[in-house]
N, C-alpha and C positions, 0 to 999 in steps of 0.2 A: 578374549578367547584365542586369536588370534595368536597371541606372545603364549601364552601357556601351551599352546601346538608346538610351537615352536619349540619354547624348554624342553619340552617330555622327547619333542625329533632327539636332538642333540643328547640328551641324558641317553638314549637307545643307541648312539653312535659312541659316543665318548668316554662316559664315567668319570671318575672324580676328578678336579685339576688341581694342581698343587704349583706348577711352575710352568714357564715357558721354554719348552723341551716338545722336540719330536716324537713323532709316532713310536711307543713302544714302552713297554714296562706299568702300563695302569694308568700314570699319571701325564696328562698332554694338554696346557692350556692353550698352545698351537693347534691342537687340535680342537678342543672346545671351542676356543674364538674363532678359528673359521668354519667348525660346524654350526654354532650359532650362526651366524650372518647367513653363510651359505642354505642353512634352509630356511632362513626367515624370506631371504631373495625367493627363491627356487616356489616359498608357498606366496608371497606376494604377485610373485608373476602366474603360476599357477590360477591362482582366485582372477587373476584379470581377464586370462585366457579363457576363462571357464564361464566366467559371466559375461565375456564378451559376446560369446556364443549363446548368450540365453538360456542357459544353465545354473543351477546353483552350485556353489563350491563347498560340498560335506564331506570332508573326510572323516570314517566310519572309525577312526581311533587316533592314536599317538604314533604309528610308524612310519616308518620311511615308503613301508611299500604299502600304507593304508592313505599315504600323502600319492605317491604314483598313481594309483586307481582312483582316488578323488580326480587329478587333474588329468588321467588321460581318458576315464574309461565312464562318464556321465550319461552317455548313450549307446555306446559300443558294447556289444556281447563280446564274452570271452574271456579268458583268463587274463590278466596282468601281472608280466613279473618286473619287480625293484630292480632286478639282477644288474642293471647297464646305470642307474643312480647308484647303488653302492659301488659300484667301479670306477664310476664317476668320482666319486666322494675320495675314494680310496687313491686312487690316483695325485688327486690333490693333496691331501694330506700327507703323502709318501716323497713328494717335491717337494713341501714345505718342510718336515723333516731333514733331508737330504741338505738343506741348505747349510742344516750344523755340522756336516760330514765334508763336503765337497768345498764349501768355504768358511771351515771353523775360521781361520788366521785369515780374514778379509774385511776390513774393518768399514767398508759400505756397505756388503753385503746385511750387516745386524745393526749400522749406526751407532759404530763403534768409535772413537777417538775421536771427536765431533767431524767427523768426514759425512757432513749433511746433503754439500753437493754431490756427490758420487752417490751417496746413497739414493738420493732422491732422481739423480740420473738410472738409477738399477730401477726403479719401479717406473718412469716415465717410459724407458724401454720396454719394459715388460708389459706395460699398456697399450704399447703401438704396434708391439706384437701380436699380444692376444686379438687384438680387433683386426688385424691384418689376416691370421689363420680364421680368427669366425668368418672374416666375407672370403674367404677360401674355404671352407665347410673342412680346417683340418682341424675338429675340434680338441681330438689327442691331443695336439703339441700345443692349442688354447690353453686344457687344463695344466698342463703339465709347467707350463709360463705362470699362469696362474698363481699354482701353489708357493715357485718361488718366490713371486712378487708377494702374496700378502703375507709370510716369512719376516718379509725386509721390513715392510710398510708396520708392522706387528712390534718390532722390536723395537722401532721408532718411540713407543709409548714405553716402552719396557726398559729401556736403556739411556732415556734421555732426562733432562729435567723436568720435559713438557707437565706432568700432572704436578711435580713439586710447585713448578708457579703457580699451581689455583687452577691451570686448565681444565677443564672438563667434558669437553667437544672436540672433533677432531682438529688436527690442523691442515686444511682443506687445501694450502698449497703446496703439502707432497705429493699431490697428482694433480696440481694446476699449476702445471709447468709456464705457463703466461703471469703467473705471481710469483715475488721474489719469497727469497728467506731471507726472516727480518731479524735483526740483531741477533746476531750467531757469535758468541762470544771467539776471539779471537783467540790466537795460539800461545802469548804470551801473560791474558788472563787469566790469576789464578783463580779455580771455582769452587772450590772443597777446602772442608775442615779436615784434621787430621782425626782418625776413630781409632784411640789406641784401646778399645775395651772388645774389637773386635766386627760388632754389626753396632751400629748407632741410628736411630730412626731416619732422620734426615742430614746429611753434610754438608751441603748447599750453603755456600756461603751469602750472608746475608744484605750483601751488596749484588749479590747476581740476583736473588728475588724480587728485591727490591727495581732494581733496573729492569726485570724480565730478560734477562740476557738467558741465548739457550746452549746449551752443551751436553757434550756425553761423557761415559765411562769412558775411559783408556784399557784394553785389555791385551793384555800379553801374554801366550801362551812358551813362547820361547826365551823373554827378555823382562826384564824389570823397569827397563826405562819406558819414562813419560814424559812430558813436559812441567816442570818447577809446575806447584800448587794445582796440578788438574784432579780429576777425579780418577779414580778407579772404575772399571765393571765390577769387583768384588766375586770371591768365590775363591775356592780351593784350587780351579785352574788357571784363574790369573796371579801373576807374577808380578803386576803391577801394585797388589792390593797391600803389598808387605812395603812397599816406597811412600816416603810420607809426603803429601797425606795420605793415612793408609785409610782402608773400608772398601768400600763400594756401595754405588747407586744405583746397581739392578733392580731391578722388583720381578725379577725372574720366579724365584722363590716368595714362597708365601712365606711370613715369618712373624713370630709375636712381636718383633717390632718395627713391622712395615704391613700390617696388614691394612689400612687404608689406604697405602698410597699403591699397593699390589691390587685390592681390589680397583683400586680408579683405575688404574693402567689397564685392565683388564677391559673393566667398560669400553672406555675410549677407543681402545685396539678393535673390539668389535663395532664399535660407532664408524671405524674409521674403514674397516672390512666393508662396512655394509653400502658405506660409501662410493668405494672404490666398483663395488660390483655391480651397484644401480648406474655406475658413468659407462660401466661394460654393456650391462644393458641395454640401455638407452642407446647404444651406438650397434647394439649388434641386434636387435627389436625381440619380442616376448617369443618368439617360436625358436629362433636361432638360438638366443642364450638356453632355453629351455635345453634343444640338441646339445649344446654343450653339455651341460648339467647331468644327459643320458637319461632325462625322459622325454621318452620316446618309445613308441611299439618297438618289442625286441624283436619282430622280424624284419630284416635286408632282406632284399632280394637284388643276385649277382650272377650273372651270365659272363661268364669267359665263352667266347663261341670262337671256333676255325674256321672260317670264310674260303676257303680254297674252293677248287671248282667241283670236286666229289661231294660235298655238304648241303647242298639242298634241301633234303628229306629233311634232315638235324637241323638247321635254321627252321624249316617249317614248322616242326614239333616244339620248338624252343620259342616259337611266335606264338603258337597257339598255348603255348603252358603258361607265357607271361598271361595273356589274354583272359586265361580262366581265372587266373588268380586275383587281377587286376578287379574283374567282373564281378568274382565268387566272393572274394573278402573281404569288400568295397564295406565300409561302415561296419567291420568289427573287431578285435582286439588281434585277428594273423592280418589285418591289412598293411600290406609293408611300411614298415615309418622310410625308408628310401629305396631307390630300384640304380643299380649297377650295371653297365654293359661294356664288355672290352672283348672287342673282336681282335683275332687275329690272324696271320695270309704268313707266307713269305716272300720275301723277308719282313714285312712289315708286320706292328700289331699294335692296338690302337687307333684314333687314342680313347682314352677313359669315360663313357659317357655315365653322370652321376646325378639323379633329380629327386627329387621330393613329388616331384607331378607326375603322375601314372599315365597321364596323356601322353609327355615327350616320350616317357617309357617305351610305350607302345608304336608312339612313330619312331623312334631311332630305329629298333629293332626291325620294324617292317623295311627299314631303307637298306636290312642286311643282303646283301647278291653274294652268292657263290661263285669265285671265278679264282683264277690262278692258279699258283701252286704247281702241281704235280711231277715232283720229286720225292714225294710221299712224308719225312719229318718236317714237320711247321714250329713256328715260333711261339709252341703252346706254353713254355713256362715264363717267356717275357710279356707275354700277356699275361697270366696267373701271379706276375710278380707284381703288375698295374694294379692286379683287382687286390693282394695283401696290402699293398701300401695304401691303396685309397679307401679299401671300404674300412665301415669301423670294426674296432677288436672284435671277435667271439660271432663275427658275419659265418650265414652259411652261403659259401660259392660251389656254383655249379659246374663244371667243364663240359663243353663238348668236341669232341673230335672224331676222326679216324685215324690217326697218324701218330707215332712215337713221334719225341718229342727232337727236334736240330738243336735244341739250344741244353742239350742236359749237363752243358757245364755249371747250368743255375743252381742244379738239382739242389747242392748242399746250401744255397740262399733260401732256396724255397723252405726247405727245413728250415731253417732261421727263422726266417718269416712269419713261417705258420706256428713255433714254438711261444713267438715273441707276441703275434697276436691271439692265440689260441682259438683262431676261427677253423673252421673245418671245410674242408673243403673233398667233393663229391666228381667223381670223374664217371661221364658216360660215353662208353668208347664202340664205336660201329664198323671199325674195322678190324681184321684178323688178327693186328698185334703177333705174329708169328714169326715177324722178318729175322733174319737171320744177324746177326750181331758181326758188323764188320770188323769191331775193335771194342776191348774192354769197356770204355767211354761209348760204344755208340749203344743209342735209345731203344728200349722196349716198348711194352704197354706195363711190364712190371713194377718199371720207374712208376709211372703214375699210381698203381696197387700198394706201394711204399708210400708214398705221399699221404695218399686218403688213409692208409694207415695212423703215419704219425698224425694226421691230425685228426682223426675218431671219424671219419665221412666211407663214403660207399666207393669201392671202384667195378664198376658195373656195365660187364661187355656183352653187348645184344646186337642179333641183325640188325639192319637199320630198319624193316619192318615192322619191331620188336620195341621199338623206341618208345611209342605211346605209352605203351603200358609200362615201360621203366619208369618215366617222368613222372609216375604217383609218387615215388619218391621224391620230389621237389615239393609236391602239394603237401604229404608229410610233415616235410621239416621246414619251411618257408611261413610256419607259426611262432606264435607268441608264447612265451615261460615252457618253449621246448628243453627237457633233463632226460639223458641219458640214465638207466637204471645199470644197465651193465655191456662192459665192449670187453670182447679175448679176440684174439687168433691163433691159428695151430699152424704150422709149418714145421716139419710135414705133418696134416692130417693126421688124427687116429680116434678113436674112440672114448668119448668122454661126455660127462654128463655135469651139465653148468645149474648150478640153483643162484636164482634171484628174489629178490624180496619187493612186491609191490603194494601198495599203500593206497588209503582211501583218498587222499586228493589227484590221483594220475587217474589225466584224460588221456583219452584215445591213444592205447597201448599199443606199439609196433613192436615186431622183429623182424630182425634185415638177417639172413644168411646170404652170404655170397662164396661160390666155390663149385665145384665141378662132383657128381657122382657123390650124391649126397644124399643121405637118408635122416630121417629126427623123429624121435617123439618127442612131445609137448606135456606135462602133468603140471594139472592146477594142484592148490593142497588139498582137495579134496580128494586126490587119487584119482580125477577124469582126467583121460589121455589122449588125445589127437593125436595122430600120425601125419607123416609128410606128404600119404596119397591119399589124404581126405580133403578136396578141398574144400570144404565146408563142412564143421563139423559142430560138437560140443565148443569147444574152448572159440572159434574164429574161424578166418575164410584165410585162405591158402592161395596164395597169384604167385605161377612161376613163369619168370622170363628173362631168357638165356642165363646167366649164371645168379642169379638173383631167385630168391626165396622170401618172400613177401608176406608176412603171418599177422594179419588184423585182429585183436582181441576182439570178444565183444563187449557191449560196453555194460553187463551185468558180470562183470571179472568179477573173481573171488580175491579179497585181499589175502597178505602171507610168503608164503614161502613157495615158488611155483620152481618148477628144473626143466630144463628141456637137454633130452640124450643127443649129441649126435654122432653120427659114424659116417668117415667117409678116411680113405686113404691120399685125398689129395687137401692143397693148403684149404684154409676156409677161416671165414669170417665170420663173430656172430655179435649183434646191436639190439639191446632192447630199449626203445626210446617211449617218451608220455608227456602230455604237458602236466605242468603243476609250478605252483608258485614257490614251492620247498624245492631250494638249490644251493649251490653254496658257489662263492668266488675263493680266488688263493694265491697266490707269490709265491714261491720258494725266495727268500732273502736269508741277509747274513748282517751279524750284530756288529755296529760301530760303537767307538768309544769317543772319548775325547769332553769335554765338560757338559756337551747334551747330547748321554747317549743313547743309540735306539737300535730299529733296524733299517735297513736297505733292500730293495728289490734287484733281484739280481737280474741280470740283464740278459747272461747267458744260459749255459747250463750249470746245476750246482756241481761243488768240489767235494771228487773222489777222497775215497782215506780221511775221511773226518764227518762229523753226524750233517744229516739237510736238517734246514729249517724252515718248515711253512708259515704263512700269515694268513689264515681263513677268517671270511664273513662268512656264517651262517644267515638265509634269507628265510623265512616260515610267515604263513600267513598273513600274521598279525603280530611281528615284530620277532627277534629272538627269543623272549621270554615263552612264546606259544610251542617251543618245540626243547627239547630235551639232548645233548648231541651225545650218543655212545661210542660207539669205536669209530678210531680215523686212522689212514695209512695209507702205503702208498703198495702197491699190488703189479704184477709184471703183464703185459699185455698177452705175448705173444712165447711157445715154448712153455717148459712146467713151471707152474703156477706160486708162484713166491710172493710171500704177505707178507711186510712189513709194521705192524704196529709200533706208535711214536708213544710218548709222553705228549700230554698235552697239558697246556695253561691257560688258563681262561684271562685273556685281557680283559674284559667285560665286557658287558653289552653286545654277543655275539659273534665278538673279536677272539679265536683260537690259535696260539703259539704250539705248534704241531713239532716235536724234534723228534729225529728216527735216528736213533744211533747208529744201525746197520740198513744201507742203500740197496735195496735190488739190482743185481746184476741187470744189463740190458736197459731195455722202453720199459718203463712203467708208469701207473697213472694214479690220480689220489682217489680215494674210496670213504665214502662216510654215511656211517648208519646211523640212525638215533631214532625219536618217537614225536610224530605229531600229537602235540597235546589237545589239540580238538578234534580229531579223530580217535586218539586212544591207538594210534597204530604204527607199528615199526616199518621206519623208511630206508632205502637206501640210496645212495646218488654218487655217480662215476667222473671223474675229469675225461673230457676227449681228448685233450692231448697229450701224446708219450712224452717224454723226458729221460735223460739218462745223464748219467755223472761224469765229468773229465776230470784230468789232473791238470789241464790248460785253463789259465787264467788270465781277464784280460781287462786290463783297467782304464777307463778311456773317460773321459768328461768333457759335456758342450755347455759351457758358462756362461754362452751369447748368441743370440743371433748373428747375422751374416749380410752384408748390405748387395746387392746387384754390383757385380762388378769388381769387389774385391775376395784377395782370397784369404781365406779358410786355412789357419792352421790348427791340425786335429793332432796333439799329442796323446801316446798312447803305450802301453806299458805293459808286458805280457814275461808270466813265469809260469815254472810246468814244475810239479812236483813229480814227473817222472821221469826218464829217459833222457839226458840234456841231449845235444846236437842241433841238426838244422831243420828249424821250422818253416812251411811254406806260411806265405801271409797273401789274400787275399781280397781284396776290397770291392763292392760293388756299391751304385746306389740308382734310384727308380729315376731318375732324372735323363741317366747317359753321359754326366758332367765328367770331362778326362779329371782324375786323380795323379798324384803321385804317392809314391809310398815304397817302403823297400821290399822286393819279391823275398825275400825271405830274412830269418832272424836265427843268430846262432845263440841258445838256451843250453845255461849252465843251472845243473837242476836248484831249485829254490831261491835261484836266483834272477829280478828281475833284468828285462832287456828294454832298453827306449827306443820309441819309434815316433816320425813325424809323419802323418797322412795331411795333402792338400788338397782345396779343391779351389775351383772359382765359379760362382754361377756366374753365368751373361749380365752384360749391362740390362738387357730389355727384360731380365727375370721379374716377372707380378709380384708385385709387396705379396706377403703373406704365404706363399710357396713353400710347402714343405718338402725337404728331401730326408728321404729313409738312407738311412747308411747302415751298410752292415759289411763290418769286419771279421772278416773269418780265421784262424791259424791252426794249420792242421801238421801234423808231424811226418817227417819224410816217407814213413813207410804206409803214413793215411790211417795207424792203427788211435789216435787219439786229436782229438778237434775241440774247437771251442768258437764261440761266435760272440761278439758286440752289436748288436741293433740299438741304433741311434736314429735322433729326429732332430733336423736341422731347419729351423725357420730362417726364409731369408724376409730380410724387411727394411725396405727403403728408409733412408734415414730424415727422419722427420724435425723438418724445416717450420711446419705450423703448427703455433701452440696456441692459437686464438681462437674459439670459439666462433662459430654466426653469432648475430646483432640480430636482435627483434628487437622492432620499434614501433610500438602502436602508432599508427594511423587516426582513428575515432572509433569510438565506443556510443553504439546505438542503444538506450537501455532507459530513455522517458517513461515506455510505457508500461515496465515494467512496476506492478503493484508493491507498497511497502507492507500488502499482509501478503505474505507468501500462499498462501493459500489457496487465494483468488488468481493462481498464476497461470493457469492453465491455459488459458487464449491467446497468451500474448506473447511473443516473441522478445527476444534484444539480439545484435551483431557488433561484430569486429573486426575490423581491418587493420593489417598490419604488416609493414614490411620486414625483409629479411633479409639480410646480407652476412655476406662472408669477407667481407675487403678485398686484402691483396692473398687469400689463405688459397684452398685446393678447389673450394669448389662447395657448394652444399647437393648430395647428392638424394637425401633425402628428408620426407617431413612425418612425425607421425604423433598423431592424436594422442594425450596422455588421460587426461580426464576431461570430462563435458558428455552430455548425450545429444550433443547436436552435430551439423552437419561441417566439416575443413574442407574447403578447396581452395588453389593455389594454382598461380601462374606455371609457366617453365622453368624449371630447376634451373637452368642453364642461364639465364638472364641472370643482369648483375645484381639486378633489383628481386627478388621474390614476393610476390604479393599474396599474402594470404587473408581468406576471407570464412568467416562465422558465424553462424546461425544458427540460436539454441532456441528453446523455450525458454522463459522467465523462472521455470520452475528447477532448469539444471543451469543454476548461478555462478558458478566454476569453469575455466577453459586452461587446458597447456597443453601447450604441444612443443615438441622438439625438435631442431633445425640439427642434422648431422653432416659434417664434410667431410671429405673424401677418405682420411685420416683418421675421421671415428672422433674429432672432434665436439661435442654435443654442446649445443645453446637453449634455452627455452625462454618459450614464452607464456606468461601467465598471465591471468587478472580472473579479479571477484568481482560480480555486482552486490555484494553483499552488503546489506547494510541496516545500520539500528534505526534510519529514518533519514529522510530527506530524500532527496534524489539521487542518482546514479551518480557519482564523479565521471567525470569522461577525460580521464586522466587512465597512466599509467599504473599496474601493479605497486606496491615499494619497492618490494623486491627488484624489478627490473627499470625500477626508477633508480634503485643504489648501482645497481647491473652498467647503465649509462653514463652513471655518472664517474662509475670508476673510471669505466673507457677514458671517459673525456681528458679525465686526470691524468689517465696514463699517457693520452697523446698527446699533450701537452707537454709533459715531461721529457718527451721524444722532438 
C-alpha cells in the first residue's frame, strides 16, 4: 500500500518521464526520480512520527496535501495546507534543474568524461552541507544544496556504465566517502565500439564488462575532442558523438533501443535518491528532516519589537499576544510550527532568537526591558532584515515600534527581501510618525506603509492605548492555510467599489481597511448591505481602531460574488483574507536552452520589453484534479486598476506555464480564479507580494560553499536594456561581513558589464551559517533598479569521513521463547559499545526500530555504552550513533530465529561492518 502511495504522490507532482532533463516542458525524469524518493522518505518518516506518537498513519487519498494532514493533523483541529511541501518540493526540483543551465559544460557536475572523483567530491560536499544548514535550522539553503546534489548523484546512473555491467543497486560509495572507487578505467583505456548506424543498444566494449571497469560518456558542447577509443554522451549537443567511436552511452532518453538499460538507470537513480536522503535523515532525526521537507504548521510566529525606552506598553501587549497564542492554539492546526523574536535599540539590534519550544518563546520575550534610545529613529529595518533572512519564506512578521526608521538606507534591501521571500510583513506603529523630514533619505512612518504594502501586510498606527485591540490582527493571521482573497490600494483616495468572490471552503473571512476619513458599504450577493456605522450587523461585526477597519464575516457567509464601496479622499488600503486549503504557489522564471532545456526561477525582478513567465502549483483539497483553474493574470495593486490575462499551459498535474505578453505598468500581483470541484463553487485567490518589471539584469551564481576563513569570490554580470551610463551597485548581506566590490558599473545598453563581489567569513564562523546576500544596481537617476538575493553556506571543510563503531558487548535473549507467542513475559537486553576513533565526536544516539527501552553513557566519553531492554516479543533493535559532521553508524541485531537459541553474537551486517574496518586498518 505503502509504494502505491507513493506512485499515485509523484504521478500528482510530475507526469510522464521520457528523459533526464529539468523541471519544464511535460517530460522530467529528474523530476520523477526525486519526486519518487523524496515522498517515499517524506511518507516513511511521516508514518514513523505518527506512530510514534500512538497514532495511526491514514492518509485519506493520494495527495500531497492528503499526505501533510495524515502526518501533521491526527489530533489537531483545523485546517491543514500543503502550501510550504509543494514549495518544499518545488524548490528542489528547480536546483536540480538549474544544474543543466548553470553547469551544462562541467563534466563533475553530470559525471561526465569519467571525472568520478570530482564528481563524487560535488555530492560528498553537498552532504556536509545540507547537514550543516539542518543543525542550523537554515533549511532554504538545505533544500536548495539538496536539489543539486541528487542532480549529480542521478546522472551517475544515467551517464556511466554502472547498470551496463549488470548493476542493479546503488553504488553506495558515492556518498561513503570512507570507501574508495574501485577500478575506474583509466584515461588511456579505450571503452567503446564505434556506432556508425547512429544509436546502437549497447557500445561497451567487451573487455571493459567483462573486467567491470567503469567509465563515462565524454561530452562536448564546444569541441570534438576526446580521448582515442572513449565513449560519447551521445545526442545532438555533443560534439563528441560524430568522433569515432561515434554514439553515446546516455540513457537520458528513453529510446527503442535502450529502453532496458534507461529503465534500470531509472530505478537505481531512485535506489540511490532514496539512499542518500535516509543518510540525511538519520543525521538530521525525523522532525528536522520533516522541517526541511516544509511539513510543518504553516503558521510562524515573528516579533521584530523596538526596545528603546518609550516602549513598555508595546513590549507588554506584544508579551501578552505571544501568550494568548501560545495558550489559545496549543494542540491545533494555527499552533505555530516555530516562534521568532528580534529585538531592536540603538544602535544595536538583535540578535535572532529562533525556537520550536513555546516555552523559550515566552521566556525570551518576557526578558524584553525598555531602555535606551531616545533620538527618536531606531534600528528598525536591521532588525527586520534578521527576521527576512531567518524566518522561513511566505512567514508572517510583526513590527513594532514608535520611531521612523535610522537606518532607511536598507529600505531598497528590505524590498528585495521581502520580494525574494514573499513573506508579509505587518507594522504596528504608536507613535505620531509626523516628524518632519530633514533630507530626502530621512525616515517616515510612510517608509514602513510602503513596505507592508509591497509585501501584502497591514501598516497600522494606533495610540499606544489602542494597541490591544490592534493585535487581533496578529491572532488573525498567526493561522494555518491563511489565503488572501483580494489586496488593492488607492493613492490618492477616491471612490470606488471592489467585488470579490468567496467560496465554500473559506474559514473565517476578514477585511482589513486601513486609512483615514473613511466611509464603506459592505453587499453580500444577496443584495444585504452593512455600512461602516453599523458595528454589528447582517453581514459581521465592525472594530475600529485608529486607522484600522476590522470587518469580521460571520461565519453563515453566503458564497459568490460580494463588493464592498468605499469613499474616502485620502490614501487607503483594502485586504480580504480566510483560511482554506485552495492556494496556489508561483515563480516568475525564464526559459534556458542548451541540451536539457527548461525553466529557471528568477531571482530578481522580471524583464521589461519582453512577455513574464510564471510557474504555478495549484493546491485543492484533494490534489489538483479536485479543482478546475479558470483565469490567471497578473492585476495592478495600487492607482487604476489594470488586468493582465496570460496564455496558459498546463504542465500536468497542477503544474501552470502562465505567459503575459503585455506587463502591467507599476506593483502588480498574480490573481487566480477557477472552481472547487467538491463544493461546486467559483474561487478566487491573490498573491501578497507586488512585483514590477526592470530593464536591469543581473546575473550571478554560487557554485559552492565557503569554508570559515577563506574568501569568497562572487562573480557577477549585469546589462540594462535601457539607458546605458553609470549604474550604482550595492551590496549588502545579514551577517555584517565587509565586502568588496565596485561602487558603481558603466552600462553600454545590451551590453553586458563584469563584476567581482568578495567576501570572507571569520575563522570562528559555525559550519553551517547561512549568509543572504543581496546585490542591488540601480541607475544614476534611481529611475530603474534590479536586485540578486543569494544564499551562501559557509561549511567547515570536512576532515571526517568515518562513521562511529558499534560493537556489541552481549546479547541477553535465553529466555526468550522459540514460539513467539508465548513471548509476553519475558524480556532480552543489549549491550553495546560505541565509538567514534580519532573522528569529531558522537553527538548523538537515536532509536530506529524496537519498542523497548535505549540508554546510554556520556556522549562525551571515548567509549559510549549503550544499553537495551525490550520484550521478547519486539525481536528487532537499531539505533544510530551520529557525529559531529552528520556522520551516521548503526547498530543492529535480531533475535530472530527458526529454532534453537538466541546466537549472542553479532548482527551480519555489523559483523561485515567490523570486519571491513579491520581490513581497512590494516591496510593503513
Amino acid at each position: 500500500m505503502a509504494a502505491v502511495l507513493v506512485t499515485l504522490l509523484v504521478l500528482c507532482l510530475s507526469g510522464p518521464s521520457e528523459a533526464f532533463v529539468p523541471i519544464g516542458g511535460g517530460a522530467s525524469t529528474h523530476v520523477s526520480i526525486g519526486g519518487t524518493a523524496l515522498l517515499q522518505k517524506v511518507t516513511d518518516t511521516c508514518r514513523a512520527v505518527v506512530e510514534a506518537s500512538g497514532h495511526e498513519f491514514k492518509p485519506t487519498g493520494h495527495s500531497p496535501e492528503e499526505l501533510v494532514r495524515a502526518c501533521l493533523g491526527p489530533t489537531a483541529t483545523g485546517e491543514v495546507s500543503g502550501a510550504k511541501f509543494h514549495s518544499a518540493l518545488q524548490e528542489i526540483y528547480v536546483q536540480n534543474g538549474l544544474v543543466d543551465r548553470d553547469f551544462v559544460n562541467s563534466a563533475p557536475h553530470h559525471f561526465n568524461s569519467e571525472r568520478f572523483m570530482e564528481g563524487r567530491g560535488l555530492i560528498m560536499e553537498g552532504m556536509a552541507s545540507i547537514k550543516a544548514n539542518v543543525r542550523k535550522e537554515n533549511f532554504q539553503a538545505a533544500r536548495e544544496t539538496l536539489g543539486r546534489v541528487l542532480h549529480t548523484l542521478q546522472d551517475f546512473y544515467s551517464h556511466s556504465n554502472w547498470v551496463e555491467l549488470g548493476n542493479r543497486e546503488p553504488y553506495i560509495n558515492l556518498i561513503r566517502p570512507d570507501l574508495p572507487l574501485e577500478n575506474l578505467a583509466d584515461v588511456d583505456t579505450a571503452t567503446c565500439s564505434d556506432c556508425s548506424i547512429g544509436t546502437c543498444p549497447n557500445t561497451i566494449l567487451p573487455n571493459i564488462i567483462k573486467e567491470k571497469k567503469l567509465t563515462s560518456g565524454y561530452m562536448g558542447i564546444f569541441s570534438n575532442a576526446k580521448p582515442k577509443g572513449k565513449c560519447s554522451h551521445g545526442g545532438k549537443a555533443d560534439l563528441t558523438s560524430s568522433a569515432i567511436p561515434r554514439g553515446g552511452i546516455s540513457k537520458d532518453e528513453r529510446r527503442s533501443d535502450n529502453v532496458a538499460l534507461h529503465t534500470a538507470a531509472v530505478n537505481v537513480a531512485t535506489a540511490a535518491s532514496l539512499q542518500l536522503l535516509e543518510d540525511i535523515r538519520l543525521a538530521a532525526g525525523d522532525n528536522d528532516f520533516l522541517r526541511m521537507m516544509g511539513i510543518a504548521r504553516s503558521s510562524v510566529l515573528c516579533f521584530v519589537i523596538d526596545t528603546t525606552g518609550s516602549m513598555s506598553d508595546d513590549i507588554d501587549e506584544a508579551r501578552a499576544v505571544v501568550n494568548e497564542i501560545i495558550d489559545g492554539k496549543k494542540g491545533t492546526q494555527d499552533e505555530p510550527s516555530e516562534y521568532i523574536l528580534v529585538p531592536f535599540n540603538d544602535p544595536e539590534f538583535g540578535p535572532m532568537v529562533r525556537t520550536t519550544d513555546p516555552d523559550i518563546m515566552k521566556s525570551e520575550i518576557s526578558k524584553l526591558r525598555a531602555k535606551g534610545g531616545g533620538d527618536l529613529p531606531e534600528m528598525c529595518l536591521s532588525g527586520l532584515q534578521l527576521a527576512l533572512t531567518g524566518a522561513p519564506a511566505s512567514s508572517q512578521i510583526y513590527v513594532f515600534t514608535d520611531a521612523t526608521a535610522k537606518d532607511i538606507a536598507l529600505k531598497d534591501t528590505i524590498v528585495a527581501l521581502i520580494r525574494s521571500t514573499k513573506s508579509t510583513v505587518s507594522f504596528f506603529m504608536t507613535g505620531p510618525g509626523s516628524r518632519r523630514r530633514r533630507s530626502i533619505r530621512a525616515a517616515s512612518f510612510n517608509d514602513y506603509k510602503d513596505l507592508a504594502l509591497a509585501s501584502g501586510g497591514q501598516a497600522i498606527q494606533v495610540a499606544k492605548n489602542q494597541l490591544p485591540q490592534a493585535t487581533e490582527v496578529i491572532l488573525d493571521t498567526s493561522t494555518s492555510a491563511l489565503v488572501t482573497v483580494l489586496q488593492r490600494a488607492r493613492n490618492p483616495g477616491k471612490q470606488e467599489t471592489f467585488p470579490f468572490m468567496l467560496d465554500e471552503s473559506l474559514k473565517n473571512i476578514t477585511i482589513y481597511i486601513t486609512g483615514t476619513s473613511i466611509t464603506f458599504t459592505l453587499t453580500n450577493p444577496a443584495g444585504v448591505s452593512q455600512s461602516h456605522s453599523e458595528a454589528s450587523g447582517n453581514l459581521g461585526t465592525i472594530q475600529t481602531v485608529g486607522n484600522l477597519r476590522r470587518i469580521r464575516l460571520n461565519a453563515d457567509m453566503q458564497t459568490g460574488t460580494w463588493q464592498i464601496n468605499i469613499n474616502s479622499n485620502q490614501p487607503y488600503t483594502l485586504k480580504v483574507t480566510g483560511q482554506s486549503i485552495i492556494t496556489f504557489i508561483y515563480d516568475f522564471v525564464e526559459a534556458f536552452g542548451g541540451p536539457h532545456p527548461g525553466y529557471a526561477v528568477i531571482s530578481g525582478r522580471p524583464q521589461a520589453g519582453q512577455p513574464a513567465n510564471l510557474l504555478l502549483s495549484v493546491i485543492a483539497r484533494k490534489g489538483p484534479s479536485s479543482m478546475t483553474v479558470g483565469e490567471v493574470g497578473l492585476v495592478t495593486v495600487s492607482g487604476p486598476e489594470s488586468v493582465s490575462n496570460g496564455k496558459t499551459t498546463d504542465m500536468g498535474n497542477g503544474d501552470i506555464l502562465l505567459t503575459i505578453d503585455k506587463v502591467p505598468e507599476g506593483e502588480f500581483v498574480v490573481m487566480l480564479k477557477g472552481t472547487d470541484k467538491e463544493s461546486n463553487s467559483l474561487f478566487q485567490r491573490q498573491s501578497t507580494t507586488s512585483m514590477s518589471v526592470s530593464k536591469v539584469n543581473i546575473q550571478v551564481i554560487v557554485d559552492s560553499s565557503v569554508e570559515p576563513g577563506e574568501t569568497l569570490s562572487l562573480p557577477f554580470s549585469v546589462i540594462t536594456q535601457g539607458s546605458g551610463g553609470a549604474y550604482q551597485v550595492n551590496a549588502r548581506n545579514d551577517k555584517n561581513l565587509a565586502m568588496t566590490y565596485p561602487p558603481s558599473l558603466s552600462l553600454k545598453t545590451g551590453q553586458y558589464s563584469n563584476a567581482t563581489l568578495t567576501m570572507k567569513p571569520p575563522a570562528d564562523t559555525l559550519s553551517g551559517t547561512d549568509i543572504t546576500l543581496t546585490i542591488e544596481v540601480k541607475s544614476s537617476s534611481g529611475a530603474d533598479s534590479n536586485y540578486a538575493v543569494l544564499r551562501i553556506s559557509v561549511v567547515q571543510k570536512i576532515t571526517d569521513f568515518t562513521p562511529p563503531l558499534c560493537q556489541m558487548v552481549s546479547v541477553l535473549a535465553d529466555d526468550c521463547p522459540a514460539d513467539v507467542s508465548q513471548c509476553s513475559p519475558f524480556q532480552w537486553e543489549l549491550s553495546a559499545n560505541i565509538t567514534d576513533g580519532n573522528g569529531t565526536g558522537i553527538v548523538k544516539i537515536l532509536k530506529r526500530q524496537g519498542d523497548g527501552s535505549l540508554s546510554y553513557s556520556s556522549l562525551s566519553a571515548p567509549i559510549v555504552q549503550a544499553n537495551y531492554n525490550a520484550s521478547c516479543c519486539s525481536q528487532i533493535v537499531e539505533f544510530v550513533a551520529v557525529d559531529e559532521v552528520g556522520n551516521v553508524g548503526k547498530c543492529y541485531h535480531s533475535i530472530v530465529r527458526s529454532g534453537g537459541p538466541p546466537a549472542l553474537t553479532v548482527s551480519m551486517s555489523l559483523w561485515l561492518c567490523l570486519l571491513i574496518s579491520a581490513f581497512m586498518s590494516a591496510l593503513h
